[in-house]
Each structure stands twice: as structure tokens, then as C-alpha cells.
C-alpha positions in Angstrom: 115.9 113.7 -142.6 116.2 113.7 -139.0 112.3 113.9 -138.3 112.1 110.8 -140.8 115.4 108.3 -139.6 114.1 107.6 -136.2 111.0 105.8 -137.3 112.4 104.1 -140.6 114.2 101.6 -138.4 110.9 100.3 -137.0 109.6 99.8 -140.7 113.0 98.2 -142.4 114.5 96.3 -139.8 114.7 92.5 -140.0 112.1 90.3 -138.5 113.2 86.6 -137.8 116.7 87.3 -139.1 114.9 88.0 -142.5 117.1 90.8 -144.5 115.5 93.9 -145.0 116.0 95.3 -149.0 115.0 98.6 -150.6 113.6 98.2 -153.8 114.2 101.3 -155.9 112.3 101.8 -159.5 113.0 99.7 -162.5 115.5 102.1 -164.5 114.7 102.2 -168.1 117.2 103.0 -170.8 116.7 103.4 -174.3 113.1 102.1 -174.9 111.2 106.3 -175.1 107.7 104.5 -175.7 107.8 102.7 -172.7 104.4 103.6 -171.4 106.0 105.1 -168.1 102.0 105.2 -166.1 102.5 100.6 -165.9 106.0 101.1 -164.5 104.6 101.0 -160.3 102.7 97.4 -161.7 106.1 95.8 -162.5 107.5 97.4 -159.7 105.0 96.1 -157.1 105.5 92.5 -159.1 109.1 92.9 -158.5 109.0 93.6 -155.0 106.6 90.6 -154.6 108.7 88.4 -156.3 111.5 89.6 -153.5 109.4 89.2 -150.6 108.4 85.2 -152.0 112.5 84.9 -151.7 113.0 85.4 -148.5 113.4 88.8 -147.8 111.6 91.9 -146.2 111.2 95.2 -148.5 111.4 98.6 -147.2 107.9 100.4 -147.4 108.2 102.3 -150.4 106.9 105.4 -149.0 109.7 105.9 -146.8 112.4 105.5 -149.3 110.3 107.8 -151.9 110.4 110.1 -148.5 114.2 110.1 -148.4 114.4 110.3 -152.1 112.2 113.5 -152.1 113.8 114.8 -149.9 117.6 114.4 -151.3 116.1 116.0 -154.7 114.7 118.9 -152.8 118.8 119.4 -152.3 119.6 119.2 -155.7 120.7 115.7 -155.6 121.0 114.4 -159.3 118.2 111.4 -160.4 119.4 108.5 -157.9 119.9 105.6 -160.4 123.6 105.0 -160.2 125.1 102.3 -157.6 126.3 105.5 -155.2 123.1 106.8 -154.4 121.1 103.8 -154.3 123.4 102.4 -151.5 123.4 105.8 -149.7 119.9 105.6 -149.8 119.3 102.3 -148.4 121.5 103.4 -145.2 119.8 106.0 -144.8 116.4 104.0 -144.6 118.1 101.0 -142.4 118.1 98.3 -145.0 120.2 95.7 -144.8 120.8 95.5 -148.6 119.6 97.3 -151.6 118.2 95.9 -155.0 118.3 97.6 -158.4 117.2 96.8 -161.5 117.3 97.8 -164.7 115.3 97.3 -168.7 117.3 97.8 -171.4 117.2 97.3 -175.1 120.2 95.4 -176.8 120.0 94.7 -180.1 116.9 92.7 -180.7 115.9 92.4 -177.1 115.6 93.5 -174.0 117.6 92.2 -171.0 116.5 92.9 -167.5 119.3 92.9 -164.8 118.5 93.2 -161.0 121.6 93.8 -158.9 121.2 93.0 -154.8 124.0 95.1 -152.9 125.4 93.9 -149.6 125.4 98.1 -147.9 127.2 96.5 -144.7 130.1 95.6 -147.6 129.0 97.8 -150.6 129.8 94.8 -152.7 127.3 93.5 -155.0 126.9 89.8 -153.9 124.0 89.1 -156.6 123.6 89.7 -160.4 120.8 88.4 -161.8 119.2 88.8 -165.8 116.9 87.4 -167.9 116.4 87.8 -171.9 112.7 88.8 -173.3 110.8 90.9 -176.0 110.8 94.6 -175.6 106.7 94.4 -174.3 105.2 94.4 -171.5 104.7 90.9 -171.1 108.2 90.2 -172.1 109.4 92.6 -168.9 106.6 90.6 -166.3 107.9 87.0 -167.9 111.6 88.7 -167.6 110.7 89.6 -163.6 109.1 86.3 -163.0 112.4 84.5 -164.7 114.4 86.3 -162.1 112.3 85.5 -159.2 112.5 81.9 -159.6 116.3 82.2 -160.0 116.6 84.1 -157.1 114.5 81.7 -155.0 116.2 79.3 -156.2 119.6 80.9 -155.1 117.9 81.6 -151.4 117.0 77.5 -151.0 120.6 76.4 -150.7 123.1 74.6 -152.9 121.9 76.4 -155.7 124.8 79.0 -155.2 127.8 76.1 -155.9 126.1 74.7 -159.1 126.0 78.0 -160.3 129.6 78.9 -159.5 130.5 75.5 -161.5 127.8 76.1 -164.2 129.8 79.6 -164.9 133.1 78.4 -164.1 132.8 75.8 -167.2 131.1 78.3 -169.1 134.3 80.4 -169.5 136.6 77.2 -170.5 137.2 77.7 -174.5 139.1 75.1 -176.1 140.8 75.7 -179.1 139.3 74.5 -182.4 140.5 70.7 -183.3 139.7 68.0 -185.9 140.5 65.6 -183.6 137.9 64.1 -180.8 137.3 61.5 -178.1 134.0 60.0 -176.6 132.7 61.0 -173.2 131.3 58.1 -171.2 129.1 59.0 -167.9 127.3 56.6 -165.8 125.5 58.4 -163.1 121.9 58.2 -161.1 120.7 59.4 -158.1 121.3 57.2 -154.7 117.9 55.2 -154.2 115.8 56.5 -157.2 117.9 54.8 -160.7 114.8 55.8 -163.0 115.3 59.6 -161.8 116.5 62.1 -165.0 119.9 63.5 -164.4 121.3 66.3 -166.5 124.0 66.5 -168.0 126.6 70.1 -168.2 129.2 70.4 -170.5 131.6 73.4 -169.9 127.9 75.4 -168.5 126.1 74.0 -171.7 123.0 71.3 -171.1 124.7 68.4 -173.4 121.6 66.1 -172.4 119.9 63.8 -170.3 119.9 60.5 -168.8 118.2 58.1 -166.6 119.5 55.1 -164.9 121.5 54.6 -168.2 125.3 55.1 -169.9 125.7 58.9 -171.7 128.0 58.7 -174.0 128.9 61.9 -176.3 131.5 62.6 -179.1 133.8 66.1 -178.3 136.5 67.6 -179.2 140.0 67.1 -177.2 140.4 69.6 -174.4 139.5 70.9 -171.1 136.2 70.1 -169.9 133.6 70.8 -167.1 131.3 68.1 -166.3 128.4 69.3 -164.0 125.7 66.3 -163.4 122.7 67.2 -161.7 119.3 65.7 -160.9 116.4 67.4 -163.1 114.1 67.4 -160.2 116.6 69.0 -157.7 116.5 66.8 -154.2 120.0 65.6 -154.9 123.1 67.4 -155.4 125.4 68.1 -158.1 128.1 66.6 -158.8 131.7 68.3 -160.8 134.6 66.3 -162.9 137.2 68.5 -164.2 138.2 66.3 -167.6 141.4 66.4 -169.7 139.3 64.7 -172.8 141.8 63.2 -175.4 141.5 61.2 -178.6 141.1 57.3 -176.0 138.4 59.5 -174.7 137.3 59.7 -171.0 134.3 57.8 -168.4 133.1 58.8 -165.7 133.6 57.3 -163.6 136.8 54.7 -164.4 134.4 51.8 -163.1 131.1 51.1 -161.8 128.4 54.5 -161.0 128.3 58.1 -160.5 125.8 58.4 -157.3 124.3 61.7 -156.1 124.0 62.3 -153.0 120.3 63.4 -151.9 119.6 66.6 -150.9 115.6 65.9 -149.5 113.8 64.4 -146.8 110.2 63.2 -146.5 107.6 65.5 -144.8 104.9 62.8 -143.2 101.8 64.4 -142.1 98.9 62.8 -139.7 96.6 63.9 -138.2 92.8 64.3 -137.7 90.3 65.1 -139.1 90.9 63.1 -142.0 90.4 65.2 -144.5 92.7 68.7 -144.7 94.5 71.0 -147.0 98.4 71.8 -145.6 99.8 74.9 -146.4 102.8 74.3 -147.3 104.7 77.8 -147.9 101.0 79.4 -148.6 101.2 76.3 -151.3 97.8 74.2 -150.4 98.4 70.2 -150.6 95.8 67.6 -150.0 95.8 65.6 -147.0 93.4 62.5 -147.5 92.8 59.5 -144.9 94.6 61.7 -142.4 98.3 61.1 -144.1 100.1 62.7 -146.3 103.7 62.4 -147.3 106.1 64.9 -149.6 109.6 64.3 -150.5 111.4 67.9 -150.3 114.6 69.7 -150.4 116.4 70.1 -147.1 115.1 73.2 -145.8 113.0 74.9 -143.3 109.4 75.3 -144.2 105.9 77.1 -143.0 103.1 74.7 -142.0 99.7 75.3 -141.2 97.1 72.5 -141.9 93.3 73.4 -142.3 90.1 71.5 -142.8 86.2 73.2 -143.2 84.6 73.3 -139.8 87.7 73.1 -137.9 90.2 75.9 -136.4 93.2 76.1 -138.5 96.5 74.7 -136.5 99.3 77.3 -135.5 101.6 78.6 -137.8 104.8 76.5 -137.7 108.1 75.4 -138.5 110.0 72.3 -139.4 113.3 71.9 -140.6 113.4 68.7 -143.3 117.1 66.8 -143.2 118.1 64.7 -146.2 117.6 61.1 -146.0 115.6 61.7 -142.7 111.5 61.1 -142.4 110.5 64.3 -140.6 107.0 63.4 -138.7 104.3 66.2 -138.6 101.2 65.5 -136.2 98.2 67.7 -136.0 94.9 67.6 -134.1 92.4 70.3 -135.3 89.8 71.4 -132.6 85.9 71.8 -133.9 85.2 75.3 -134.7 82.0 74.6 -133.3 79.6 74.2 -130.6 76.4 72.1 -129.4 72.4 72.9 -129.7 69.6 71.5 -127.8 66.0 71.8 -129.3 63.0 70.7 -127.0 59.4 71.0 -126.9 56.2 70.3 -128.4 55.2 68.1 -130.9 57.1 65.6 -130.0 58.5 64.5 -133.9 58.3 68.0 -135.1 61.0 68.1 -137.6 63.8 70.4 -137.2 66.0 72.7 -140.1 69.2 74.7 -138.9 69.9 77.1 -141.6 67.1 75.4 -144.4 69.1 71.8 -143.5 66.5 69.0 -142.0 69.2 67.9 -139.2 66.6 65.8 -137.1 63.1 65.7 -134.9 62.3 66.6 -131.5 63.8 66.9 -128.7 66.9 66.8 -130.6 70.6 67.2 -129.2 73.2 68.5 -131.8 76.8 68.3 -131.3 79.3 69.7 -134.3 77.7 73.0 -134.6 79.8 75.5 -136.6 80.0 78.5 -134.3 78.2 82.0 -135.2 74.3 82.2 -135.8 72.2 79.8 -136.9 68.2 79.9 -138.2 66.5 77.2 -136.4 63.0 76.6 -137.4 60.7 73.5 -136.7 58.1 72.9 -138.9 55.0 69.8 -138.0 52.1 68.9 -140.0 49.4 70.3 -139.1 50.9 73.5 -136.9 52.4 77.1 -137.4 56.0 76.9 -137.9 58.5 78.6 -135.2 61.9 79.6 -136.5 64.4 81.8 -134.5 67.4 82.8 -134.7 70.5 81.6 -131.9 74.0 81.9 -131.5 76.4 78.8 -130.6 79.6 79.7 -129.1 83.1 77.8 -129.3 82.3 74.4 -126.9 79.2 76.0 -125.6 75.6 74.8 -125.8 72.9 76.9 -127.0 69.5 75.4 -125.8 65.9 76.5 -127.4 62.7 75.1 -126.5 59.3 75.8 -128.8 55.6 75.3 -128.4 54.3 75.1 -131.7 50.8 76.0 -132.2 48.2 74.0 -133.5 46.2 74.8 -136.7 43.1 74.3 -136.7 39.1 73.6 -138.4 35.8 73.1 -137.2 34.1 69.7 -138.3 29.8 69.3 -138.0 29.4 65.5 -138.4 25.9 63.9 -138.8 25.2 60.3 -139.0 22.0 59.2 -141.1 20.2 55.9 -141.6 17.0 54.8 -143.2 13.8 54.0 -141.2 10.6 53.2 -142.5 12.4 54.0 -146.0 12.8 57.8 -145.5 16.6 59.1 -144.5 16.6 59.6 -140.8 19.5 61.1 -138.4 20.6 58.6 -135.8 22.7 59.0 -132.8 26.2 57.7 -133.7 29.5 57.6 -131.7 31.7 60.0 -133.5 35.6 59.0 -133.4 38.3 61.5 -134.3 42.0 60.1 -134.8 41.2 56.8 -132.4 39.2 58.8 -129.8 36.0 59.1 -129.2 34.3 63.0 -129.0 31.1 63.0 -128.6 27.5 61.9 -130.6 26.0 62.6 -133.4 24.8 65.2 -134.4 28.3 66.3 -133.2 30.3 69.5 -134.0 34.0 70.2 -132.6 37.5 71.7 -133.8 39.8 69.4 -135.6 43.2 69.4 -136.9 43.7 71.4 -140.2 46.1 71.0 -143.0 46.5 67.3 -142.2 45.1 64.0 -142.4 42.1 63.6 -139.8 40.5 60.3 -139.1 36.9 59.8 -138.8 34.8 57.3 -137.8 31.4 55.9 -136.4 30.8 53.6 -134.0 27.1 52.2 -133.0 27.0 49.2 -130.2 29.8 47.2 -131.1 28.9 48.2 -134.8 32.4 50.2 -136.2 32.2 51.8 -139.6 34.9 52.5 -142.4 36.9 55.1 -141.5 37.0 58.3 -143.4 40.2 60.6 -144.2 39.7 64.2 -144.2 42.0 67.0 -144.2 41.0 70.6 -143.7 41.9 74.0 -144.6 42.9 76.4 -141.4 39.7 78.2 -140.2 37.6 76.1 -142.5 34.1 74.7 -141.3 32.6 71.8 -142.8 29.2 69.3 -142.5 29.9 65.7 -143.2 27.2 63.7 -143.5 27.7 59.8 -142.9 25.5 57.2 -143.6 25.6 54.3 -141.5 26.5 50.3 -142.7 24.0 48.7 -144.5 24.5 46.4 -141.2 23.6 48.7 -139.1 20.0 49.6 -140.5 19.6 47.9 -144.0 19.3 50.5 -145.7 21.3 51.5 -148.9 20.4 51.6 -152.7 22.7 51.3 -156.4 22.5 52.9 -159.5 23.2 51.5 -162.4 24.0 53.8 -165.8 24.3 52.5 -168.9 26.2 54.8 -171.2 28.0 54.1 -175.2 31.2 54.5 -175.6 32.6 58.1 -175.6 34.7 60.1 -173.2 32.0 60.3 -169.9 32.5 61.8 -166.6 29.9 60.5 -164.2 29.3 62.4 -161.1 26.9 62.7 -158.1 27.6 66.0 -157.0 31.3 65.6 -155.7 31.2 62.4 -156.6 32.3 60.1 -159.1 30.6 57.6 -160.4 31.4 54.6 -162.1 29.5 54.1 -165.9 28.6 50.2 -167.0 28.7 49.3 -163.3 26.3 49.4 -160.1 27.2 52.3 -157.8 25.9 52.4 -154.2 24.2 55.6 -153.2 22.8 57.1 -150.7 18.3 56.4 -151.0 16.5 59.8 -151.7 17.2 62.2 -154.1 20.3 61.7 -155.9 22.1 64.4 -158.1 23.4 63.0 -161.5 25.2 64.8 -164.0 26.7 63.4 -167.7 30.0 65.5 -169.4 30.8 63.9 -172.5 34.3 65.3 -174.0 34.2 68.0 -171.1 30.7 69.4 -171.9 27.8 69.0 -169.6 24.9 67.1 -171.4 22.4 66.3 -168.6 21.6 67.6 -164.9 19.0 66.3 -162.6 18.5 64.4 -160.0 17.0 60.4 -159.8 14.7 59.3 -157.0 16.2 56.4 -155.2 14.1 54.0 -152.6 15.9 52.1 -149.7 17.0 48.7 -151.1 16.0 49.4 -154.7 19.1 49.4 -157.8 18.3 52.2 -160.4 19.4 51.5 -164.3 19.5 54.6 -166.6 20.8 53.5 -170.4 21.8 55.6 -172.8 20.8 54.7 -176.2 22.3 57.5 -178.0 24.8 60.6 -177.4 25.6 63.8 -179.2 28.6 63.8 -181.5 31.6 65.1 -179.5 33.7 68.3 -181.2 36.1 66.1 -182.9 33.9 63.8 -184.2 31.3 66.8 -185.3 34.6 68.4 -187.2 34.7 64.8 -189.2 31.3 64.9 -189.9 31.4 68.2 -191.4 34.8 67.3 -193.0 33.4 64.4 -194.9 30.2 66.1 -195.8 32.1 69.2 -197.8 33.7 66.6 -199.8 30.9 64.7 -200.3 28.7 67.7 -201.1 31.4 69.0 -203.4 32.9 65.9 -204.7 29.3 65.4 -206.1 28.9 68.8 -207.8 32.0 68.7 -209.0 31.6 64.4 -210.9 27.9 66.1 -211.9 30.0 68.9 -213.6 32.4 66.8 -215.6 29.7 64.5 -216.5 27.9 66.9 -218.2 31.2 68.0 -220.0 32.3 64.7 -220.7 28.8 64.4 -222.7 28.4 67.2 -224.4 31.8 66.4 -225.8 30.6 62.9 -226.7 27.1 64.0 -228.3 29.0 67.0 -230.2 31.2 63.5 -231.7 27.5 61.8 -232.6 26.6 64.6 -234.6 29.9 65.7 -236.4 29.5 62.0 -237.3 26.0 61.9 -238.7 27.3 64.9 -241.1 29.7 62.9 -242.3 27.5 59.9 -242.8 25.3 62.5 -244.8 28.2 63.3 -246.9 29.2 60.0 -247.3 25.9 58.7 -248.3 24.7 61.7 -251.3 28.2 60.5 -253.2 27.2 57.3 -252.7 24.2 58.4 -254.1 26.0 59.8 -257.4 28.8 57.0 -258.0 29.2 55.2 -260.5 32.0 52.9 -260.8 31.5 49.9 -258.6 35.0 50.7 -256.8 33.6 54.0 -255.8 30.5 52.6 -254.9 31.6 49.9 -252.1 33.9 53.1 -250.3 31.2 55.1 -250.4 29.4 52.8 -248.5 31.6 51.2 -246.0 32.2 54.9 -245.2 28.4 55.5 -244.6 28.7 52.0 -242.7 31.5 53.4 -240.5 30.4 56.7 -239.6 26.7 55.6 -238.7 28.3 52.8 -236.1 30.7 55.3 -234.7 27.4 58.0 -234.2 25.9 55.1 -232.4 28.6 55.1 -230.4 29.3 58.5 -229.0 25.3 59.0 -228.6 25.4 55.9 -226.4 28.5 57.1 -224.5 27.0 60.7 -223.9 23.7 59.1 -222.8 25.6 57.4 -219.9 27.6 60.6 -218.9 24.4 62.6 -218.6 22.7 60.0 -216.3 25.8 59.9 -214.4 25.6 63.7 -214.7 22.2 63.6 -213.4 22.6 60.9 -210.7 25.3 63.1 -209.3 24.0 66.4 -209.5 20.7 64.9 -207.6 23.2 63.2 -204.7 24.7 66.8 -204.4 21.2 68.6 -204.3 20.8 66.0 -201.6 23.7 66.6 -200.0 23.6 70.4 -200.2 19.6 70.5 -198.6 19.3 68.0 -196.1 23.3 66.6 -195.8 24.6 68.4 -193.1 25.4 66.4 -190.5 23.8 67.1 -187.3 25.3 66.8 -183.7 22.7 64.7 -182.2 20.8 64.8 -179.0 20.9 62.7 -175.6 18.4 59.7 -175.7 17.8 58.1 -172.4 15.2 57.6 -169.9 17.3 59.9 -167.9 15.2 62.9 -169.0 11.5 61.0 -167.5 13.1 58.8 -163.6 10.7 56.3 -162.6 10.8 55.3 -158.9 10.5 52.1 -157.2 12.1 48.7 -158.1 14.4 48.2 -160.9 12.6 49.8 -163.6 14.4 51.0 -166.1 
């Protein structure tokens, strides 16, 4: 003990006139399942719940320390009042809390007593009801932290004092009873909800309004109080008879506010104040809070900026207590120059502008610059801004790049020729044709030719890095008159008409280059024709295409229709043939009868026998007529069908179909087709 004593001091003693309290564990009496392993969590919350009221807590280390080492000398389990207080002067705190979780009937009450060791009074009892669980001893703990908050904040003491004072008044049990008539509201806020006590009992509430509440004669306590707790309580000791009482004789109970207004401005506009570690909004740089009279913690923070100095301002009721801040940037300043001028510029993946660029508002640390152009390898770095410092950077970015062989041709005495040509790249002039020089890859490049005062279209191109490519340009058919069309014909279908990279456009002239020119047909995505046409200066080529190949969906159609037709046909020629066999098996059952009919009529007679005998003969040679008719006419069906499906089955199937054109055999000169 006298190793440990000097150095306690240092741990428990009070800082800013902040009490120092040793916490000693929750004794627990007549609950055995308790599960004893959870007990340090509601300890810890307890603590906690201390510490939020205003008070410093012993480290627990040094009063298990002190508590060890009394048991090594046979001290008894330390949970009565005695050694808890001997303990807490021996560990320099300057009170001492213990607390308690005990079953009572039903329930569980948990007590926490705070002694005053400079006294050895107890100057604060505290309990709250809850199950017998775990959650009922944290919602019990929690219950008795806000109470004892509460308690710390001021005025909270004398309502209590009243609240139990009235609670203890009994009055005697009477048939008789008068009315008790309150008028109250709080000074400057009528709408505000006052409660109402009734010897410590919550009778009800009111606001801006007359209670009015039937009781029995006697002694009474009347507490009023302001639900939300900025004005204080006021107490009317009552002799209530049968003419019962109001409060007040005439006119209006006021209560007398406890709170002032916090008003907060500042910059930048948009903060968070921390108000007791509690985070409130601060929008359009003002914010204002009605509060209890009190001293409170401030500290006002906004992203980006350095968070303001811990401090304190005392609030005074009925006073507006002003609060300015002005948070300085947590930042710094960057300067990015160099080449491309334009280049654009990311800090940490964000575009933030183009070069040269000046940024000011920089959060401090390190930041991933990079600067990216069209056209050029990327340069990123990484660079550090300091607190009001400027970081400067400067890049070269370095060019990609292609190489571009550009020949110009023209047509003289009809035959493609090459011609010298001024050769322009991006507005300036390079060189002559045939001309062959790097470029600018992976972005648009402008090209041009220029002969006398003769200036061509220009021509986009954009290269691949390290690529090399031949452009051939033939001149302006003003420059040497020489140009040619073609002209393709083609049915309707799904074309794609191309001249080696290029695409052509079907039912319409399309000027080409003279010579040889490469054509190609795709119908539905499949290549029907290759080849190449022979083109004179001046001359316009037609190519029609009479007829095309079935494309795959219309082939599937075809084939489609012909299985039904093939077995449609097969199928009529089959019940044909039933149908008349049926019909001619009718004919002859009919002739027998006939035959029948015609031998009696043969052997009759009475003249009555004689004329059924014969309209029965009559009847049954019509009706043989009949079906032999009938199952002529089925067989010819039966035949014409059968023959259409033979048809269909030998030479029906439908064929794709071939390309027709004079595509296949080019004629030159003129406009031949």
C-alpha cells in the first residue's frame, strides 16, 4: 500500500474541479443464475454513464490494486458501506459510488448510492425498477444515468426535494371533495405543456389552459413544472376543502425560465457544432438553440476545414449568448505548368481544370496529380501540399506519335498518274507529294492538298501509336478532269456494297477512283460476288442485278411451305382414296340390294307387293348411281393429288437461287451496261 498511494493521486484527483468517484462492482443479491462473466459490461456501462454526469472515475486497476491487496490481509468481501469508503480514501477519490441488483418480489430494483468520503454521508440515492434480465439491468443503468444527469444540471435537486416531500403527505380517507383549479404557463411560450404534481403523483397536463381536477379534502402538494424543462418549477402547499381551491386566486401562474439562446455564426457556412460531443447542424452560417442555463463544451467543425478550439460558454436565462467562429482551410495551394498548353488536369481521379492551372483550397496531405492530352502519354505524380503552402509541379508531356506516306494521283492521258501536290497537315504545309513524315497518333489529324491556288477537301485521320500508313489522294476533278461513277443496280434485300474499305451506295451513282476498281456484294452478311470492274476517266459504270439468291430466312420459308405442300398433298391424295373406296363399297352394297329387290319383284303377285318391290328396285339403282358417281370424283381428286405430291416430292424443293448480273462478264468504256 505504500508503493501504490503515492501514484494513485495523479490518476484520481480532480481535473477542472471535476469530482473524482470510485466505482466499485455491481453487488448482486439473490439472483444465483446471474451469468457472473457480463457483469465488467454493465460495469464499464455504469461507469460511462458516471463519467457523461459530470464526474471523473478512478482507473479501476488501481482500486482492484488496493482491493487485492486488503484481501491478501484477510479483509472480508468489500461490499458493505465501511469498506467501500475506506477504500475510496485510500485511492484519493473524492466520493465513492456503489450499486447494487437485487430481486424483490417480481422485479429487480437497481440502487446506486454516491458517498460524500470528505463527510461519509451518502448525499445521493438513486433506483430504478426493471425485469430480472439483462436488458432489464442495462435499461435500469441507463434510467439512472439520465436521473443523475439530470440531478448534476441544476434545479433538478429542489423539484425532487418537493416531488418527495408531497409524496409522503397521506390524507385520510373522505367522502367528501372539492375541485382544484390551476392556471399556469410558462413566461413568453403560453402553448408550452406544463405538468401537473399532486402530492409527487403526475395528475396531468396542460397547455396555455385552466386544469381543473376533482380530490378529496386535505393537505396537498402542488408541483407545476414545464414538460420540456427550460423553466422552473413552481410549489403551492394547499389546504383543499369542500369550496375547493385555484391557483392562483386571480389571473396566471407564470414560470419563470430557466434557458437562454445559444446563437452561433460563423463561417464557412456550412458546420456541424458539437455541442456536449452532441453534433447539431449549422446551415447558412447561423444556428440558434434555446438551452438550460448552464455551462456547455463547444467545438464547431466543417469538412476541409480545422476544427475550432475546444470551449466554454456559460448560457444565462432570458439572455442571447452570441457564439462566433471562423474556421481556417485545412488546406494549401498547387500550381501545375507546362506543356500542352490545355492539357487537362485530375487531382486524385477529379478533372479540377487545364494547363497552367493555379489551385487554391487544396486539402493538405498528398495528392495524385496526373495530366492527361489527346494525343500524348499521360504524366501523373504524386505531391504533398502543406497547411498555407504552395506545392508547384511542372510536366512535359510527351507526344505520341505515327508515320503518314501521302501520295497524290491524277489522271493524264486517261491512265492514273502521281502528281506533285502540296501536302498540309493540321493547317501547315510539310512538304510534296510523294511526301512521308511523323504525325500525331491517337487523335484527329487534318490533311489536305493544295495545287496553285487549287485547295482540296480535307481529310480526317487518326492513327494508332507507332502505326505507318499510305494514303492515296486523288486530286479534284478541277484540278485534272478526271474522275469516273458507278452505278449498281441491285433488288431489294439486305446489301452491303463495298469497294474495298469502302462503302458504297446501291440504286445511286457513286464516284470512284478510274482504273481497276474492287467490288464486293453481301447479301444478309454472306459474300455473293468478288471482283473488280474496269473504270475509264470520265466514264459512269451501271451493273444491275436481275436476280439474287434466297437469303437464310427466306430459304427456311421456302422449305417451310414446301413440307406442307409436299405432305399436305400426300396426305388429301390419301383420304381421297379412302373417302372412295368407302363410297364405291356403298355402290355395290346397293346393287345387291337392287338384285334382291328386283328377283321378288320377279315372284310377286299381289299388285301391292308388286309396286314396293319396284320402287325399291327404283331406289336402290339411283342411290348406286349415286355413290359410284361420288367415288369417281374422290379418286380423280385422289389422283390429281397424289400426281401434285409426286411433283412436289421430285422436282419441288425449292432452290436458293443464284446471282444474275452482268457483274460476272465487266465491259469497259462508256456507259455500257
Amino acid at each position: 500500500m505504500a508503493i501504490l498511494l503515492p501514484s494513485v493521486p495523479a490518476l484520481a484527483g480532480s481535473s477542472e474541479g471535476r469530482p473524482a468517484v470510485a466505482v466499485f462492482e455491481i453487488a448482486v443479491r439473490d439472483l444465483p443464475k446471474i451469468n457472473a462473466s457480463t457483469m465488467p459490461k454493465f460495469l464499464d456501462l455504469l461507469e460511462g454513464e458516471i463519467a457523461r454526469s459530470g464526474f471523473q472515475t478512478v482507473p479501476r486497476t488501481a482500486v482492484r490494486q488496493v482491493l487485492l491487496d486488503r484481501k491478501s490481509e484477510s479483509y472480508r468481501e468489500c461490499f458493505d458501506e465501511a469498506c467501500q469508503i475506506e477504500l475510496g480514501k485510500a485511492v484519493a477519490a473524492a466520493k465513492v459510488a456503489a450499486a447494487s441488483w437485487s430481486r424483490i418480489g417480481g422485479g429487480c430494483i437497481f440502487e446506486l448510492r454516491m458517498f460524500d468520503l470528505r463527510t461519509e454521508l451518502n448525499e445521493q440515492s438513486l433506483r430504478a425498477d426493471a425485469d430480472c434480465t439483462e436488458d432489464g439491468l442495462r435499461a435500469a443503468i441507463e434510467e439512472v444515468g439520465r436521473e443523475l444527469r439530470a440531478r448534476q444540471s441544476g434545479l433538478y435537486g429542489d423539484f425532487q426535494v418537493d416531488l418527495e416531500q408531497g409524496a409522503r403527505i397521506k390524507n385520510p380517507p373522505t367522502d367528501r371533495s372539492g375541485y382544484l383549479k390551476i392556471s399556469v404557463a410558462a413566461r413568453g411560450r403560453p402553448e408550452e405543456p406544463i405538468e401537473i404534481y399532486v402530492n409527487g403523483a403526475h395528475a396531468g397536463t396542460t397547455a396555455g389552459g385552466l386544469f381543473t381536477k376533482e380530490l378529496g379534502v386535505g393537505h396537498y402538494v402542488i408541483i407545476l413544472r414545464a414538460a420540456g424543462g427550460l423553466y422552473g418549477h413552481r410549489r403551492f402547499d394547499v389546504d383543499l376543502g369542500p369550496a375547493g381551491v385555484r391557483i392562483p386566486a386571480e389571473g396566471t401562474v407564470e414560470l419563470e425560465s430557466i434557458f437562454g439562446t445559444l446563437e452561433v455564426r460563423g463561417t464557412p457556412d456550412s458546420a456541424t457544432l458539437l455541442l456536449n460531443g452532441e453534433p447539431r447542424p449549422v446551415q447558412g452560417g447561423v444556428l440558434k438553440l434555446d438551452l438550460r442555463a448552464g455551462e456547455y463544451e463547444l467545438v464547431v467543425e466543417a469538412p476541409g476545414f480545422i476544427a475550432s478550439q475546444r470551449q466554454r460558454v456559460r448560457v444565462q436565462p432570458g439572455v442571447v449568448s452570441p457564439f462566433r467562429y471562423a474556421l481556417a482551410q485545412n488546406a494549401g495551394s498547387l500550381v501545375v505548368e507546362g506543356e500542352p498548353q490545355g492539357a487537362e488536369v485530375f487531382v486524385d481521379d477529379r478533372p479540377v481544370g487545364r494547363l497552367p492551372l493555379r489551385l487554391s483550397a487544396v486539402g493538405v496531405g498528398d495528392h495524385v496529380v496526373d495530366v492527361r492530352a489527346l494525343g500524348h502519354h499521360s504524366f501523373k505524380q504524386m505531391i504533398t501540399v502543406g497547411l498555407g503552402g504552395v506545392a508547384n509541379m511542372r510536366v512535359g508531356l510527351i507526344a505520341k506519335r505515327a508515320r503518314l506516306k501521302v501520295e497524290a494521283l491524277s489522271l493524264v492521258a486517261g491512265q492514273p498518274t502521281a502528281v506533285e501536290a502540296e501536302v498540309i497537315v493540321d493547317g501547315r504545309s510539310v512538304g510534296t507529294t510523294p511526301w512521308k513524315g511523323e504525325v500525331h497518333a491517337e487523335r484527329p489529324v487534318e490533311l489536305q492538298l493544295r495545287l496553285g491556288s487549287a485547295l482540296g477537301p480535307k481529310r480526317v485521320l487518326q492513327l494508332i501509336e507507332g502505326e505507318e500508313r499510305r494514303e492515296e489522294l486523288t486530286v479534284p476533278p478541277s484540278w485534272a478532269g478526271a474522275t469516273a461513277s458507278v452505278f449498281v443496280k441491285l433488288p431489294p434485300g439486305a446489301w452491303d456494297l463495298r469497294s474495298g474499305p469502302a462503302v458504297l451506295v446501291p440504286n445511286q451513282p457513286n464516284p470512284v477512283r478510274p482504273g481497276a476498281l474492287p467490288l464486293e456484294l453481301v447479301l444478309d452478311g454472306q459474300q455473293r460476288w468478288k471482283g473488280e470492274l474496269k473504270l475509264a476517266p470520265g466514264n459512269q459504270r451501271m451493273v444491275i442485278v436481275a436476280e439474287r439468291p434466297k437469303t437464310a430466312e427466306e430459304m427456311a420459308a421456302s422449305q417451310t411451305a414446301w413440307f406442307w405442300r409436299r405432305w399436305g398433298s400426300l396426305a388429301g391424295a390419301s383420304v381421297a382414296v379412302a373417302g372412295g373406296s368407302y363410297l364405291l363399297a356403298r355402290a355395290h352394297n346397293a346393287a345387291a340390294i337392287r338384285d334382291e329387290a328386283f328377283g321378288n319383284l320377279m315372284q310377286a303377285s299381289l299388285p301391292e307387293e308388286v309396286d314396293v318391290m319396284r320402287r325399291a328396285v327404283s331406289e336402290q339403282d339411283q342411290a348406286r348411281v349415286e355413290f359410284q358417281g361420288w367415288a369417281t370424283g374422290f379418286f380423280v381428286t385422289a389422283a390429281v393429288l397424289g400426281a401434285w405430291s409426286a411433283i412436289e416430292w421430285l422436282w419441288g424443293e425449292p432452290k436458293a437461287g443464284t446471282l444474275e448480273s452482268d457483274v460476272f462478264a465487266p465491259v469497259e468504256g462508256g456507259s455500257e451496261r
